[in-house]
TORVEXFI-450829 format. One record per residue (C-alpha): residue in one letter; x, y, z. Coordinates in steps of 0.02 Angstrom, whole numbers, plus 50000, padded with zeros to 5 digits. Example, Ala and Ser with C-alpha at 12.3 -4.5 7.8 and 13.67 -1.06 7.14 Angstrom:
<pts>
+---------+-------+-------+-------+
: residuo :    xx :    yy :    zz :
+---------+-------+-------+-------+
:       A : 50615 : 49775 : 50390 :
:       S : 50684 : 49947 : 50357 :
+---------+-------+-------+-------+
</pts>
This chain:
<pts>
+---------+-------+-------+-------+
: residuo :    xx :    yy :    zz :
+---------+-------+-------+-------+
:       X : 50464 : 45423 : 50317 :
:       X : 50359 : 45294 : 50301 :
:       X : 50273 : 45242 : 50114 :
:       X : 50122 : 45114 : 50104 :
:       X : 50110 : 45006 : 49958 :
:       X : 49923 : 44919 : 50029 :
:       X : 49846 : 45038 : 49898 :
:       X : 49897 : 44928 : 49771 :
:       X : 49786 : 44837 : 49677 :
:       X : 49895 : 44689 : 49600 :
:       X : 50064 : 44626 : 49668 :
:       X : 50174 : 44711 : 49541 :
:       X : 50246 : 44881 : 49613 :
:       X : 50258 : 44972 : 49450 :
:       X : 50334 : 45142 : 49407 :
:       X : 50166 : 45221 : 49396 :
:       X : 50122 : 45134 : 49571 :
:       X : 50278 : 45218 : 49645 :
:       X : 50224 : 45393 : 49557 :
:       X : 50056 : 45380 : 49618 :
:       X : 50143 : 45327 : 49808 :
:       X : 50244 : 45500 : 49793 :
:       X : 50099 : 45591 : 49739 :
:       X : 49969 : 45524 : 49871 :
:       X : 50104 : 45503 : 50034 :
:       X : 50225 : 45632 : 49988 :
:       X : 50147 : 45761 : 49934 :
:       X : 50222 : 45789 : 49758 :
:       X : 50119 : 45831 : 49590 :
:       X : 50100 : 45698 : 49475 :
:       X : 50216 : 45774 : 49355 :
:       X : 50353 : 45786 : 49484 :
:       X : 50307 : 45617 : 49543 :
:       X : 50344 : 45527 : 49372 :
:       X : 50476 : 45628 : 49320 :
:       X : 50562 : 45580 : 49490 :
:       X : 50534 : 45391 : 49467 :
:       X : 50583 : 45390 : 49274 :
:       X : 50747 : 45489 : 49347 :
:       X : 50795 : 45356 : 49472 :
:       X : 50792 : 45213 : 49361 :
:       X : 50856 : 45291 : 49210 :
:       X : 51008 : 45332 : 49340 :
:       X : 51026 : 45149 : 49385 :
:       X : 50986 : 45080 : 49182 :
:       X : 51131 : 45208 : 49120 :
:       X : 51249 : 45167 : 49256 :
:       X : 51221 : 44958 : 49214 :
:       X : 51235 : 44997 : 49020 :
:       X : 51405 : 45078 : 49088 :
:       X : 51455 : 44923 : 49148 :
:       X : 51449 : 44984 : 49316 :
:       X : 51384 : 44909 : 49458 :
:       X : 51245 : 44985 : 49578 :
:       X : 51227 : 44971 : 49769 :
:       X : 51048 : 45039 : 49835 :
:       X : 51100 : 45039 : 50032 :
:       X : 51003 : 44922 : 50129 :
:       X : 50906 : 44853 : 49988 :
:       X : 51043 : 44772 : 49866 :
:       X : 51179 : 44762 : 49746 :
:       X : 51139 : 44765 : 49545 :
:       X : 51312 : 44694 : 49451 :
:       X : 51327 : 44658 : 49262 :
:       X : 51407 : 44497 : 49229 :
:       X : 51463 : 44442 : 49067 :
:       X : 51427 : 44266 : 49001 :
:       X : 51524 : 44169 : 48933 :
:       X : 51482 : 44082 : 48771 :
:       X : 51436 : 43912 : 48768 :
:       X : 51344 : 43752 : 48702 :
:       X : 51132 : 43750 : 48701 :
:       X : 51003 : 43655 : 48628 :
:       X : 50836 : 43673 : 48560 :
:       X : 50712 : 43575 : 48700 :
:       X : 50588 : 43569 : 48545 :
:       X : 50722 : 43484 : 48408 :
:       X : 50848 : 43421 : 48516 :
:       X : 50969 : 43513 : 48402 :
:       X : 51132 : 43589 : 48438 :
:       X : 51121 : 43800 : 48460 :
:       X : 51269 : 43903 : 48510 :
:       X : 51220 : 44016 : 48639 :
:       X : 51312 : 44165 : 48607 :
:       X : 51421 : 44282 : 48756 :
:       X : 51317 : 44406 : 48819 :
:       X : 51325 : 44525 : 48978 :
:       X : 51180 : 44500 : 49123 :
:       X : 51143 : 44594 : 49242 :
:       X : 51101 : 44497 : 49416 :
:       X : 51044 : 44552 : 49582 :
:       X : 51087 : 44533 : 49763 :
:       X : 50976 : 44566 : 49901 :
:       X : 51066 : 44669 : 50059 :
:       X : 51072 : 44581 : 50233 :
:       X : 50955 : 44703 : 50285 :
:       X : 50838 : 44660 : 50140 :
:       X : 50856 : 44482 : 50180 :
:       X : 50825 : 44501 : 50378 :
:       X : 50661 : 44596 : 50321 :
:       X : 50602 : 44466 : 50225 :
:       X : 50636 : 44338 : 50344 :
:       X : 50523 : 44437 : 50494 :
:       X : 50397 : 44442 : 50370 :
:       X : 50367 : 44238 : 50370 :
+---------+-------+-------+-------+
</pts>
C-alpha cells in the first residue's frame, strides 16, 4: 500500500495531514482516521515517558537519553547558568530510511 503525501499543502506532515491521508487513500472515516493517528503516537509518547526506547522498522530508532548536568551561559549576559540534568529523547534514522533519502538527491 502505497500513501501520497503531494496533497499537502505546506511541508509539515501533521497529525491531521496523516488523518486526512487515511481518510482520502484508505478508506477510513474521519473519526477512525484521527482516533488511529492520536493512538499511534500516544503509543510511542507513553512508551518514551517509560523510558523505553522505540524502533519503527525501516524508518528509525527513538531512544531517551539522559543529560548530564553541566555548566551554561547566558549568550545575552555572559553570565554563568547551571544547566540542569534532564532526559532527551533523540532520533536515529534506519539504513533503509537513509538509502531512501539518498535516491531522492
Amino acid at each position: 500500500m502505497q500513501l501520497s503525501v503531494e496533497s499537502l499543502e505546506t511541508p509539515a506532515l501533521t497529525k491531521a495531514h496523516l488523518a486526512d491521508l487515511l481518510f482520502e487513500q484508505i478508506g477510513l472515516n474521519k473519526r477512525e482516521s484521527k482516533d488511529m493517528v492520536e493512538a499511534f503516537f500516544e503509543l510511542i509518547s507513553d512508551a518514551l515517558v517509560d523510558g523505553k526506547d522505540t524502533k519503527i522498522s525501516s524508518f528509525g530508532n527513538f531512544q531517551i537519553r539522559t543529560k548530564a548536568p553541566r555548566p551554561g551561559r547566558n549568550p545575552r549576559t555572559g553570565q554563568a547558568v547551571p544547566i540542569e540534568a534532564r532526559r532527551v529523547v533523540t532520533f536515529h534514522a534506519s539504513h533503509k530510511l537513509k538509502e531512501q533519502i539518498q535516491g531522492a538527491g
